[in-house]
Phi, psi and omega in degrees: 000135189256184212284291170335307157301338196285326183290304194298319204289310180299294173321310160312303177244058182245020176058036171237157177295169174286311195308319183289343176260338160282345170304294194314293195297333174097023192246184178237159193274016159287316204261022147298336186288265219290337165271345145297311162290030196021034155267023143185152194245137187272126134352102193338277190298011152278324187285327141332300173284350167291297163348269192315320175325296175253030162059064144214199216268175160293307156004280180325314199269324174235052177215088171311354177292301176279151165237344163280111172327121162256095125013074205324159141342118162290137183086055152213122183317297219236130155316148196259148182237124178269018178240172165269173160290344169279002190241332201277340184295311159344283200284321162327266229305356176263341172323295177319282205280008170238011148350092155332160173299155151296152213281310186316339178334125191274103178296156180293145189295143169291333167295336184289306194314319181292327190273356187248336193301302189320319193272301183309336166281324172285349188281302184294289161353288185314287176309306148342326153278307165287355142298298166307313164309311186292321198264314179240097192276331158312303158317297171333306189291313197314323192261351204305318185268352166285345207276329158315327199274309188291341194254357175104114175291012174256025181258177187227092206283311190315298188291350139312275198311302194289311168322322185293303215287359196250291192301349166253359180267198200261352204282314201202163143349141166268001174288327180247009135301302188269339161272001158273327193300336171294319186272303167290354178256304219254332202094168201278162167240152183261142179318157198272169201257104187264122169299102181254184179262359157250018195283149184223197162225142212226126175279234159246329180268329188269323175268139179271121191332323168259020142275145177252055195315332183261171203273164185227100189301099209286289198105014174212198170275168158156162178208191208283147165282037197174143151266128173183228199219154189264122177249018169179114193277190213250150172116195200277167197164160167235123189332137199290299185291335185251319206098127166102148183291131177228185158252154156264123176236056149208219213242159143241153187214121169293125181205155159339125171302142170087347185291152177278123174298148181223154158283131164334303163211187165332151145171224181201113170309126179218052177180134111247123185207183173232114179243150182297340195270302207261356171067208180257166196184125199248170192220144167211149187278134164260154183291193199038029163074023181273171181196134162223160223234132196235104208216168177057053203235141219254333191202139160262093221271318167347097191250170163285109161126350206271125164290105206243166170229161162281129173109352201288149185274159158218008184209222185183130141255185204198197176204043165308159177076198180295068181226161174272328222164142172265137203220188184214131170260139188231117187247140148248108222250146140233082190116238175266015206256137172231129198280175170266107193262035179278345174296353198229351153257142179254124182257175178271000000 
C-alpha cells in the first residue's frame, strides 16, 4: 500500500474530513488532496506529525511494504522510527520525481511539435556532419557532392556549421540557431496557409520583383518588436483606405497605443522622420546588409546615428500617417529587397 493510500485510508478512520486533517497539520486541504491523490509527497516533519496524529509509526507510512498498522510505542511522546532521516529524505525525493504529471498540465500545440521536429533534425544534421569531418574527412570529400545532391543543391554546409557556432555563443538562442542550421540544410519553408484578410495567389505579374516570399538566414539573433496581434501580412491586399488591390511590403502588428517598439536585432539608427504615407518612423541598420523600418509611431524615443541592441525601445505606437487604427508597420529589407517578416515574429 503506498503513502497515499495509507493517508486516506487512515484519515477515514479516524472519521476526519480532508479539512479537518489539514486544519489539524496546519496545510490546506488542496495539497491533502494532492497527497491523496499521489500527486505530491507531504514534507518529512508532515509525515512525523501525521505518524503521532494516527498513532503509528513513520515505518508504516513510508514503507509500501507494510500494510499492517504498526501501533507507536505507549509512554513515548514521539513514533519509533526505523529509517534514518537521510534515508527517509532519500526516499520522498525519488517519490516526488516519480509523482504524475498535474492532470491540468497544457499539451504541447502543434506549431511547438513541428519547432522541435526542426531542432531535432537540425540537431542530428549537425552532430552528423561534425562526425563525419573529424573522423573521416576522406569519406567526406568523397560523398560530398552525392551528399549535396540528396539534400537539395541550396544547402549551405558554412552556414550549418556557423548556425552550431552561434548557438554556444553570447550572438543568440540555441533555438534560432539551430533553426537558421535548419533553413540551410532543408532550404527556406514557407509558413503553412492560414486564411487572412489579405490572403492572395502571387503570380510573376502579382508579386514585385523586388520581393522575397521565402524565409531567410540572418545570421544573426532578434526578436519581435512589438507585442500584439498580426493585423495585415506582408503581399497583395486590398487597401484599407482607397480600396483596390496594392502590395503590402512589411507585417502590420495591432497594439496599444504608446505601447513600446523595441528594436529587431543589434544595429545603429539611421533615419528617424516623418511622412504623409509612414507617419514617423525610424529606420535601423543590421549586420549582413539587413535594415528595419518602424512606422506609423505615435512618438520616436531613438535618435539617428544611435547604437542599439536587440530589444532596446526606440519608438511607441500610434497611428500617424497613412493608418487605420493603431498599429506599428514593420518592414524588413536586404539591400534593396523587401523579406517577408512573418518568420522571424511572434504574435500574442
Amino acid at each position: 500500500m503506498i503513502l497515499a493510500d495509507k493517508i486516506t485510508a487512515l484519515r477515514k478512520k479516524a472519521g476526519w474530513s480532508q479539512e479537518e486533517l489539514a486544519e489539524q497539520l496546519g496545510v490546506t486541504r488542496q495539497s491533502v488532496s494532492k497527497w491523496e491523490g499521489a500527486q505530491s509527497v507531504p514534507d518529512m516533519d508532515k509525515v512525523v506529525q501525521m505518524s503521532r496524529l494516527f498513532g503509528v509509526t513513520t515505518d508504516f507510512l513510508l514503507k509500501d511494504e507494510l500494510s499492517e498498522e504498526e501501533p507507536a510505542p505507549a509512554g513515548c511522546d514521539s513514533p519509533l522510527r526505523r529509517v534514518t532521516m537521510a534515508e527517509a529524505s532519500e526516499y520522498l525525493a525519488l517519490r516526488r520525481a516519480a509523482a504524475p504529471r498535474a492532470a491540468n498540465a497544457k499539451p504541447p500545440s502543434a506549431r511547438d511539435r513541428r519547432r522541435m521536429l526542426q531542432l531535432l533534425c537540425s540537431g542530428v544534421v549537425l552532430v552528423v556532419a561534425i562526425a563525419v569531418k573529424l573522423l573521416m574527412p576522406d569519406v567526406l570529400a568523397e560523398y560530398r557532392a552525392r551528399l549535396l545532391a540528396l539534400l537539395g543543391t541550396d544547402t549551405d554546409v558554412v552556414e550549418v556549421f556557423s548556425a552550431a557556432g552561434r548557438a554556444f555563443s553570447s550572438e543568440g538562442a540555441i533555438g534560432g540557431a539551430l533553426n537558421d542550421a535548419y533553413t540551410a540544410v532543408f532550404g527556406p519553408s514557407v509558413p503553412a496557409e492560414t486564411p487572412t484578410p489579405t490572403a492572395a495567389v502571387y503570380t510573376p505579374d502579382a508579386q514585385p520583383a523586388n520581393t522575397e516570399l521565402l524565409q531567410q538566414v540572418l545570421g544573426f539573433a532578434y526578436a519581435s518588436p512589438v507585442a500584439g496581434q498580426l493585423s495585415s501580412s506582408f503581399g497583395l491586399r486590398t487597401d484599407p483606405l482607397e480600396g483596390g488591390r496594392r502590395f503590402h511590403y512589411g507585417l502590420d502588428i495591432a497594439a496599444e497605443e504608446g505601447a513600446v517598439v523595441s528594436s529587431f536585432a543589434d544595429g545603429t539608427v539611421t533615419a528617424v522622420g516623418e511622412s504623409s504615407e509612414l507617419g514617423r518612423y525610424v529606420t535601423v541598420s543590421h549586420p549582413n546588409g539587413y535594415a528595419t523600418l518602424y512606422a506609423h509611431c505615435t512618438r520616436i524615443t531613438a535618435s539617428s546615428g544611435q547604437q542599439v541592441s536587440r530589444g532596446d525601445p526606440i519608438a511607441e505606437v500610434g497611428e500617424t500617417g497613412r493608418a487605420t487604427g493603431n498599429h506599428l508597420h514593420f518592414e524588413l529589407h536586404h539591400g534593396s529587397t523587401y523579406l517577408n517578416p512573418i518568420y522571424y515574429v511572434a504574435f500574442r
